[in-house]
N, C-alpha and C positions, 0 to 999 in steps of 0.2 A: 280739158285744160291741164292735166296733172301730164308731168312731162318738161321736155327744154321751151325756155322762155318763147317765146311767137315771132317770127323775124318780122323786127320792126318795133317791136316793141318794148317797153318799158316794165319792169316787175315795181312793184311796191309792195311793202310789205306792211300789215297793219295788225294792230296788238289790242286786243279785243275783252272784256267782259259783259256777262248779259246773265241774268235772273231769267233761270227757262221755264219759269211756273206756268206761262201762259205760250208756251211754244211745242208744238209741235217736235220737237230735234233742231238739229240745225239745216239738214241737210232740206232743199227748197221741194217742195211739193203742191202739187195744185190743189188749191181751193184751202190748202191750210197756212198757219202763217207757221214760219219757222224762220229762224234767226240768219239763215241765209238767203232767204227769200228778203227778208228785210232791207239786207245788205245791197243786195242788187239791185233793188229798188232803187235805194235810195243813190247807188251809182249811177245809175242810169239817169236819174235827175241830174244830178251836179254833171255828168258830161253834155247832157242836152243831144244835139244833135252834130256833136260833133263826127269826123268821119273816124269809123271801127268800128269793131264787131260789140257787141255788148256785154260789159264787162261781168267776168264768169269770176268766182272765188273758187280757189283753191284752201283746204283746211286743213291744220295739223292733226286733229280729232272729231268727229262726228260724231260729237255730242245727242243722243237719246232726249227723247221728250219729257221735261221737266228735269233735266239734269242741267245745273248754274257751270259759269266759266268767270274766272277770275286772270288767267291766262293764257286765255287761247292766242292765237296767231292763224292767220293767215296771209294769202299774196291774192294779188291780180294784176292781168297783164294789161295796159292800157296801150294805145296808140298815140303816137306823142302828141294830136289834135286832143285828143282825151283830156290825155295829162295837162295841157295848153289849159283846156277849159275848166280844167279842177284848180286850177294853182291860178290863173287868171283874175277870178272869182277873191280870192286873198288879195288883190291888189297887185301881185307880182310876180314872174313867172318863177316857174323851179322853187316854188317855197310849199315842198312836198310834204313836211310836218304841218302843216296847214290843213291839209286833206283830213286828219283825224276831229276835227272840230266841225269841219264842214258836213263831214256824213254825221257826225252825232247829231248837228243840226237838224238834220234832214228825216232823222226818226222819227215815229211816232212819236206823241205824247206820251206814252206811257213810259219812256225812262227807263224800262229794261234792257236795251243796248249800249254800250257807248263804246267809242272807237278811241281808245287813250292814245296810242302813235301810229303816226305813218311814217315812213320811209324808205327810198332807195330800197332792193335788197342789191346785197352783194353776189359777186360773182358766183353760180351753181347754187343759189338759194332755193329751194322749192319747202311751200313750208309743211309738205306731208313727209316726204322723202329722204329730207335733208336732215331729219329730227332723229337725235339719240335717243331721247326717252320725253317721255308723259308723264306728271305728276300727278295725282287727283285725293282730292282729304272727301273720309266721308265721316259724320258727324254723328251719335245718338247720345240722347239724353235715357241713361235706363235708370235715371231717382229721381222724386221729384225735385227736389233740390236741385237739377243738372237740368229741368224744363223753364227754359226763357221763351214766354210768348212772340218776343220780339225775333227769333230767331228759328220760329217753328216751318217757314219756308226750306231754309236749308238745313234743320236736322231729323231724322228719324227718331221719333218714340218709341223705347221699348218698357211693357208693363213690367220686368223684375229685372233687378240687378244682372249683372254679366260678369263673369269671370275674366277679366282681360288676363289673368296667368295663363291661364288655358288657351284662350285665343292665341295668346301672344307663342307658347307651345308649337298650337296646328299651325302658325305661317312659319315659321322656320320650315320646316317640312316642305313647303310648296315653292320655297325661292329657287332660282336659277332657270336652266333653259329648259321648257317642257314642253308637250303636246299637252295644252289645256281645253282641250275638246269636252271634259267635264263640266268646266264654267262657261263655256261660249253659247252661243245661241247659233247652230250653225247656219252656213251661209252657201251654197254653191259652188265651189270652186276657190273658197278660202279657206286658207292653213290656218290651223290651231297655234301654230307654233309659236310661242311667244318665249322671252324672258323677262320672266318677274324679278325686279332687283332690288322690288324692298315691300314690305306687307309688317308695318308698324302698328303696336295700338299702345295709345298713352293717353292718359287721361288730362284734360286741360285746368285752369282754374276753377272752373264752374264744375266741375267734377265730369263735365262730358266725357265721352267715351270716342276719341278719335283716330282714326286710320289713315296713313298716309302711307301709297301705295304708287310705286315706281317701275312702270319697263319700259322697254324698247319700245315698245307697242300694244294695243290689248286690241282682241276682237270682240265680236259684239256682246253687249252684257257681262264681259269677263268680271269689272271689279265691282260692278251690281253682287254677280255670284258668288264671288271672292267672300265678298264684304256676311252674305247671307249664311254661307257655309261656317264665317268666323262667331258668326252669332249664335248657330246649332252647336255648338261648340261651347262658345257660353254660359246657355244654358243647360246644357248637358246631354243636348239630345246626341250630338256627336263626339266620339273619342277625338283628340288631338291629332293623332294617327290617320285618322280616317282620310281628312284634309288631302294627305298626302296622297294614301293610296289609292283615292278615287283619281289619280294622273293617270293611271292603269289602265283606267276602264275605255276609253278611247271614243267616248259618246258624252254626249248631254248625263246630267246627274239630276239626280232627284230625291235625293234624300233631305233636301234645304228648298226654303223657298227664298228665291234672290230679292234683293232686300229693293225694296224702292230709289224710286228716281231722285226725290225733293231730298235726300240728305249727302247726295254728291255733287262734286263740283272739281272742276278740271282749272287747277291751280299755279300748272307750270310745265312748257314745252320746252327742253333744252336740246340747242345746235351747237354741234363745234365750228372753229373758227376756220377762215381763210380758204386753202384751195380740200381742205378735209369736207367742205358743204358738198361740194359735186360729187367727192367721192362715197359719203356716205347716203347721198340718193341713189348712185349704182349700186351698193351693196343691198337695201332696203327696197328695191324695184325687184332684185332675187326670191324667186319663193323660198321659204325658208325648209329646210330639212333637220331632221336630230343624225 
């Protein structure tokens, strides 16, 4: 499905969060449930039997098992019998913001999905390809004072204080365009190459200890690593320095252990506008080089 629209059909585009405590990833796998399996499902009901192929999601991020989303995006392409029977169903046709309440509908009971818009996408929208950057906040409580029982799904606990000077030190070091083959978990035939355009720690009211962390793109477990490396750092197991010079090494690192799933969460996908959508999924469809 990743690629131009499907002649004949329709893109919609739909704006997503979901608590991944109890999911697998997103991406759909048998016999487990993952948040894009959910999705489908639940597609697949609301169109029934109408005539097309069976509606596939496309995602801006592929979100890890037990990693939350707060703004994700995705598309699907429906066939206009589809779309007929999705919008129908609301009473009226073409009333495509209707679709985001219908598939919430259609979720399980358990209420860690919910699909907040749907809509049209515009022209050259793809919502992997077409995306500038990825957001993602990751969260720890390192004093008791900064542990909120109510909020122990999405932060990591750490037992002693953390030096945010220090951390805050080692990401400067690590912005811009690198080979981050260090932090990644690799993959086969995928580049490291990312640009990191922002690796922030500020601490909240509650005295948490928060990260908010911007590229182009990240590949797999990057700002898991990111996030583990910033905390060796921390506490002093790592120089500031270090951060940096492990870009060097051109492999997997192992001096940190990358931090868990349950204190991230994928916050915000940003597209530019108008005829820049098509252009920046041809550039982003390029394998990347330094």
């Amino acid at each position: 499905m990743d690629g131009a629209e499907q002649p004949g059909s329709v893109r919609v585009r739909l704006d997503l969060a979901y608590d991944g405590t109890d999911f697998a990833g997103w991406a759909a796998q048998p016999g487990l449930r993952t948040v894009q399996g959910e999705l489908e499902r639940a597609l697949a009901v609301a169109v029934g039997r109408a005539e097309g192929d069976p509606p596939r999601l496309v995602v801006a991020g592929r979100t890890d098992a037990g990693v939350h989303a707060t703004g994700q995006v995705a598309h699907v392409d429906l066939a206009p019998a589809q779309l007929d029977a999705l919008t129908r169903r609301h009473g009226g046709h073409g009333d495509v913001a209707a679709i985001a309440g219908r598939l919430t509908g259609l979720l399980n009971d358990a209420g860690d999905v919910v699909v907040h818009a749907a809509a049209l996408a515009p022209e050259g929208f793809d919502a992997r390809f077409s995306a500038v950057f990825r957001r993602y906040r990751y969260r720890i409580a390192d004093r008791p004072a900064a542990r909120d029982p109510l909020e122990r799904r999405r932060t990591m606990l750490h037992p002693r204080p953390l030096d945010e000077q220090r951390m805050r030190a080692a990401a400067a070091g690590v912005l811009g365009l690198h080979d981050f083959a260090a932090y990644c978990r690799p993959r086969p035939g995928a580049t490291t190459i990312r640009e990191l355009q922002a690796l922030d720690w500020t601490r909240d009211e509650q005295g948490v200890l928060v990260a908010e962390v911007r590229a182009d793109a990240f590949c797999h477990s990057m700002v898991r690593a990111l996030v583990g490396a910033s905390v060796a750092v921390g506490v002093g197991r790592l120089e500031p320095a270090r951060m940096a010079a492990l870009l060097s090494a051109g492999q997997r690192a192992n001096e940190f252990a990358v931090a868990p799933a349950h204190g991230l969460v994928l916050v915000e996908v940003g597209y530019p506008e108008g005829e820049a959508l098509a252009a920046q999924a041809e550039r982003a469809r390029a394998r990347r080089t330094l």
